[in-house]
C-alpha positions in Angstrom: 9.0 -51.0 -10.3 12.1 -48.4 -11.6 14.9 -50.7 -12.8 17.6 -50.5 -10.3 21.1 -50.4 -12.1 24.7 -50.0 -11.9 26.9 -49.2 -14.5 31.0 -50.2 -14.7 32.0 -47.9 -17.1 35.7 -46.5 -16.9 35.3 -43.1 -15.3 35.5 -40.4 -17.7 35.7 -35.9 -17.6 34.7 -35.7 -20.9 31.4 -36.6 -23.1 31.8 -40.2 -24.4 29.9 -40.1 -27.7 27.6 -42.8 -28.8 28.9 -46.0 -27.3 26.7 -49.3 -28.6 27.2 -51.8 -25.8 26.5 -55.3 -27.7 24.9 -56.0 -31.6 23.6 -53.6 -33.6 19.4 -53.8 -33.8 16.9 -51.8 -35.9 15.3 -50.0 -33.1 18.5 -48.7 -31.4 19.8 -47.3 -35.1 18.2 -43.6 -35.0 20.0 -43.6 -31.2 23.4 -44.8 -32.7 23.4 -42.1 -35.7 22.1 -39.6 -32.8 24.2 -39.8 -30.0 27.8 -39.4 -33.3 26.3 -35.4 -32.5 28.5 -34.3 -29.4 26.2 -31.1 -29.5 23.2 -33.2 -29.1 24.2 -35.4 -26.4 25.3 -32.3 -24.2 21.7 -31.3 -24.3 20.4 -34.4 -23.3 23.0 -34.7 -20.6 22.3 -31.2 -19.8 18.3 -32.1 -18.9 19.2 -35.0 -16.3 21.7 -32.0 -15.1 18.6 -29.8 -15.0 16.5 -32.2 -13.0 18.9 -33.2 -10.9 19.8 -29.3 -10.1 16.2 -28.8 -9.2 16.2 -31.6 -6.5 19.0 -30.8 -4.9 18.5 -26.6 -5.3 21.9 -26.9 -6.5 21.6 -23.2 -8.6 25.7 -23.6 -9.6 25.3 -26.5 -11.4 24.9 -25.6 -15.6 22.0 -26.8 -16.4 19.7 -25.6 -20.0 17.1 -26.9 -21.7 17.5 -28.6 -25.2 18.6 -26.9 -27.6 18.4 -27.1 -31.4 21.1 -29.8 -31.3 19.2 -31.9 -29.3 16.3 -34.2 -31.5 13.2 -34.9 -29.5 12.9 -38.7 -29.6 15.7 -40.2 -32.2 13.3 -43.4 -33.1 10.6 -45.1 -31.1 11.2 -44.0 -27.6 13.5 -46.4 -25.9 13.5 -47.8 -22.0 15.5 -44.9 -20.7 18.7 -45.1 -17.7 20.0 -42.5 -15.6 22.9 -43.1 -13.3 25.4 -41.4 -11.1 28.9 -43.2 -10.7 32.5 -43.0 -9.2 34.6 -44.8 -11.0 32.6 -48.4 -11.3 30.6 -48.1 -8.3 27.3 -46.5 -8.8 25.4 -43.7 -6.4 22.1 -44.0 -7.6 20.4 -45.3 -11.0 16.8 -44.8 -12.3 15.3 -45.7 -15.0 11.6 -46.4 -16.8 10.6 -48.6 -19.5 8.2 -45.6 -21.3 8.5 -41.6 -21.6 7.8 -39.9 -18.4 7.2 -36.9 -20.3 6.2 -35.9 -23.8 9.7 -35.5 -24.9 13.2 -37.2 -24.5 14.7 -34.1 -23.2 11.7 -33.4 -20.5 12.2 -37.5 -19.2 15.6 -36.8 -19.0 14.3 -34.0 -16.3 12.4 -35.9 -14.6 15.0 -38.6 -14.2 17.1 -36.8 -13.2 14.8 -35.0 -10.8 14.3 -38.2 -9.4 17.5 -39.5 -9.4 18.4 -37.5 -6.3 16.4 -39.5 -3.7 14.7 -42.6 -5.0 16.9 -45.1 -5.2 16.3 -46.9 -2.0 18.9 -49.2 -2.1 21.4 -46.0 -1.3 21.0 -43.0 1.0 19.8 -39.3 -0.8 22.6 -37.7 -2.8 24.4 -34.3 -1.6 25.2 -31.4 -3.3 28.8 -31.7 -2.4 29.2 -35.3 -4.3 28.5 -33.7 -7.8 32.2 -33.1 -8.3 33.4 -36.6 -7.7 30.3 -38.0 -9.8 29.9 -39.3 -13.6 26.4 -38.9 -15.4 25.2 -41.9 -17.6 22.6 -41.8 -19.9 21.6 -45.3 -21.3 19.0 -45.6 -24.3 17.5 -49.6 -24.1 17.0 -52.1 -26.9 14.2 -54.4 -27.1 14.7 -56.9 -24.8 14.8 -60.4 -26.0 13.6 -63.7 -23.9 16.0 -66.6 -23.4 15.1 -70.0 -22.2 18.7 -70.2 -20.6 19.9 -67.4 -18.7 23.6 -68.8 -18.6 23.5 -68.3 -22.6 23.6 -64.4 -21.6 26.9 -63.1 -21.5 26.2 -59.8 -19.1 29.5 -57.9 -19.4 28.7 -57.9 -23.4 24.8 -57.4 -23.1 22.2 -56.4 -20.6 20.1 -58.6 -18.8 16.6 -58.3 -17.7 15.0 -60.5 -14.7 11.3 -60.5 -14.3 8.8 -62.4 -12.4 5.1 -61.7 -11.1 6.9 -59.5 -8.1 8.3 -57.0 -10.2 11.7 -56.6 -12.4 15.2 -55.7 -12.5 17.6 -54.8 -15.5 21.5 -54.9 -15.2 23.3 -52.6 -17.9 26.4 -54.4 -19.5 29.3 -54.9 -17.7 27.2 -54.6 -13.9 26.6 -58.2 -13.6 29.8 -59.9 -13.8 27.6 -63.2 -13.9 24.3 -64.3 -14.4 24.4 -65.7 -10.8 25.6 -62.5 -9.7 22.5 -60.8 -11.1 20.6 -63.8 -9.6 21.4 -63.0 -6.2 20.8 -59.3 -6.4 17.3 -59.7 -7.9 16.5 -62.0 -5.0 18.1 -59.9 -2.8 16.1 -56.9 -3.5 13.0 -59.3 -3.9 12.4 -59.6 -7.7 12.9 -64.0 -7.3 11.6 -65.2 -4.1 11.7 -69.0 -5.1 13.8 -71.1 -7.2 15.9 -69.1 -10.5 14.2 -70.9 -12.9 10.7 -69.6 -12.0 12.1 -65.9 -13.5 12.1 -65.0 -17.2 15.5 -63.8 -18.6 15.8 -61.8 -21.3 18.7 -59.6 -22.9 18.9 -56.7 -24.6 21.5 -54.3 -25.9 22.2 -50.3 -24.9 23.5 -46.8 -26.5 25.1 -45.1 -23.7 26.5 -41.4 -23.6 28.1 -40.3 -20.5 29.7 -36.7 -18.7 30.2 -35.1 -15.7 27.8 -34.7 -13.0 28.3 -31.5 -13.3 29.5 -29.3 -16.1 31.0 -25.9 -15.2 29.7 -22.5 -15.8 30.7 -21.0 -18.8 32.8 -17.5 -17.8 31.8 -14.5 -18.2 32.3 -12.8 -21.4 
């Protein structure tokens, strides 16, 4: 199942630059010292733009491949987010828990292709909404398993809700509570019977963010 998200992050116009959302861990390290290289997350930015682009046949949007800036995979490859928001209401979200492609640069793509039309819980995106849209890349830490959910605190950490029907992850700062998130996972079916019957788990996030879509240079 993609992990459906949203993300209530102030709305930006410029590239925020390696923001850790909750404690430092070991695996998210390589992403923190990654993402301190504007250059670098442009590129990655720059793929979701490319996938994205290629959905909607969007051939104004700047869009290039990674450059030099750009490392393939900072550390062990992380569960990987890509969202679309206006202000702290998101448009659509994707996401996947291992590499769709060989490098971080080519899931980016493909996220990004994707992002366009398959999140069900909204209707496909439009070319015309770029504009008025923010790009969020978030980079996942291990998640770890709680016994209590209410000892998450989800505007400072994500949380993850999973049961045999599939799963759900809510970036921090989305789910106001943990009944909140509660309700949306049984909502969209993830808990059918009584809360307690899920496993919880949270886990912390590297986030870079931009436009949805960066200008064209001009024309020397």
């Amino acid at each position: 199942m993609i992990r459906l998200l949203a993300l209530s992050h102030p709305a930006l116009a410029l590239l925020v630059v390696g923001a850790l959302h909750g404690r430092p861990t070991r695996e998210l390290a390589p992403y923190v010292q990654a993402t301190r290289v504007s250059e670098a997350c442009a590129e990655w930015l720059d793929a979701a733009r490319a996938g994205l682009a290629q959905a909607l046949g969007d051939s104004a949007m700047a869009a290039s491949p990674a450059g030099p800036a750009a490392p393939d995979w900072p550390g062990t490859p992380r569960p990987l987010y890509v969202t679309l928001a206006h202000g702290s209401i998101t448009r659509a979200c994707v996401g996947s828990d291992t590499p769709l492609a060989g490098t971080l640069a080519e899931s980016l793509r493909a996220l990004g292709e994707q992002l366009a039309t398959q999140d069900l819980r909204h209707p496909p995106l439009r070319v015309e909404e770029l504009d008025s849209l923010r790009l969020v890349v978030a980079f996942a830490g291990d998640p770890q398993p709680v016994a209590e959910p209410q000892a998450i605190d989800p505007m400072h950490e994500g949380l993850k809700i999973e049961s045999e029907k599939g799963s759900v992850a809510f970036l921090p700062g989305e789910a106001r509570t943990v009944a909140w998130a509660q309700r949306e996972a049984r909502r969209i079916g993830v808990i059918s019977g009584r809360d307690s019957e899920a496993r919880y788990s949270r886990f912390n996030v590297v986030v870079i963010q931009g436009p949805a879509r960066r200008a064209a240079a001009a024309p020397r």
